[in-house]
Structures are given as C-alpha cells and as structure tokens.
C-alpha angles and dihedrals in degrees: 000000000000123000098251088058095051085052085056111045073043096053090037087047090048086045091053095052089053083060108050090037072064101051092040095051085049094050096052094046095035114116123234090178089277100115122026129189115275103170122077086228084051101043090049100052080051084060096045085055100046087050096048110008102055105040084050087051093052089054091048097052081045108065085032083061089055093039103059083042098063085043085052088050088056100049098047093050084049092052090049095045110036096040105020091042098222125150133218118040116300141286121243090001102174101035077064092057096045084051092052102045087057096054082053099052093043087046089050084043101056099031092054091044085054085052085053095043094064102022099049095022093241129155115264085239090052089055094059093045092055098046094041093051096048101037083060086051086233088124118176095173091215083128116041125170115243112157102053107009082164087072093056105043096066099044086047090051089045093041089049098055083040088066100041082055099057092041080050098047093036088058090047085061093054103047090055096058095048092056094044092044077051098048093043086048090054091048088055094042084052094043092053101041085060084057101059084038092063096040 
C-alpha cells in the first residue's frame, strides 16, 4: 500500500470519527419531548428555531428526497440495461422507484425496531410504534429512547429522507399518469374532432 492511500484510509477514517463525535453530541442534546425549554432565553431561541431552523430543515430533506430519486432512476436504468440486457429507457420507471423507496422505509423501519429491541428492551412491537410514529414527525414522545440515543439519530435522519423520497417518488407517479390521461384525452378530442370534420 502506497503512502498517499494510507493519507487517505487515514484521512476517511478521521473523517468517520468526526462523524460519529457529531452524531453522538446530537444525540445526546436532541429533544424526544422529554425537556422542554423553561427559561425565556431559552423559549425564545425555540422560536427563533422553529422560524429558521425547521422550515430549512424541510428544504433540506427535500432536495435529499430528489435527490435519492434521480439516483434511484439511474440505478434502476443501470440495472435494466447492464444485467437484463434491454434496451430503451425503462417501463414504469417511476412505479419501480416508488417501489423501491418503500422497501427501503419498511427496511429502515424494521431494522431500527430490532436495535431498540435489544438497546432500550422494547417490544418489537414498541419499536415499530416509536420509528413509525417519528419518521412521520408525529412525535408523541410517550416512548423516548434513553439508554442508547446513538443508535436513533442515525435510523430518524435516515427515516426522514426515506419519506420525502417516497413522497418524491409517489408524486412522480402522479404526475405521470396526469400527463399521459391529458395526453390520451387530447388524442380522443383530435380523433373525434376528425370525425365531425369528415361527417
């Protein structure tokens, strides 16, 4: 192994610890609905947040949800092309990525249940209570991880993305089959209208 490849595992694996120092530090000071402010210091920088900070958020998970759609559209066309040898872009495109987002929320959805299961000593049933409800941001707070909050953080960011994209990809659907319902629409008005023309 030459040196600039160890630079850079050792700069990727640096990188990594950051990470996880970040994760870790949110984790720790992200709120379940177990603290709430009490302060007016406190209570005002809240307001400042909800002003700012969640309608940012919102934008961010936003573009990550198209953008994990366009990379599932070009997967998918790899996949079609490269190893089932068709040719031409794909049919039903974007009933495929909606398929695919959701494999990837329910997957999200019972892998990080079965973390709980074991970590915070829920029911499996619990588990799936607790991430369906916040990566749907309904958030009761009536089950809040304590024991191993590192273990949470990572499975709500990644639950979160994973319902913009299927909103993403579920309003890609959508707006398929209202252009082509238009454009078949249109076909039948023209069709007709040569058909008055000729009588």
């Amino acid at each position: 192994m030459s040196l600039e490849e160890n630079a850079s595992e050792a700069h990727l694996l640096k990188a990594g610890v950051h990470c996880y120092k970040i994760i870790f530090f949110f984790s720790r000071w992200s709120g379940y609905g177990d603290f709430t402010p009490v302060t007016s210091l406190g209570k005002g920088l809240c307001v400042v947040y909800a002003f700012f900070g969640i309608p940012i958020t919102i934008l961010l998970f936003k573009v990550i949800g198209q953008q994990m759609l366009r990379g599932e559209r070009s997967l998918i066309t790899t996949i079609e092309k490269r190893f089932l040898g068709r040719i031409g872009a794909p049919s039903c495109l974007n009933e495929k990525c909606l398929l695919f987002a959701v494999v990837y929320f329910l997957m999200l959805l019972l892998i990080g249940a079965a973390a709980h299961v074991k970590s915070e000593g829920w029911s499996y049933g619990d588990g799936l209570y607790f991430y369906a409800i916040t990566f749907t941001t309904v958030g009761f707070g009536d089950l809040t991880p304590y024991k191993e909050r590192y273990i949470a953080v990572p499975f709500i960011l990644l639950g979160l993305t994973a319902i913009s994209n299927i909103l993403h990809a579920a309003a890609a659907v959508a707006l398929i089959k209202r252009v082509t319902a238009g454009s078949e629409e249109k076909d039948k008005t023209e069709k007709l209208t040569e058909k008055e023309a000729e009588v």
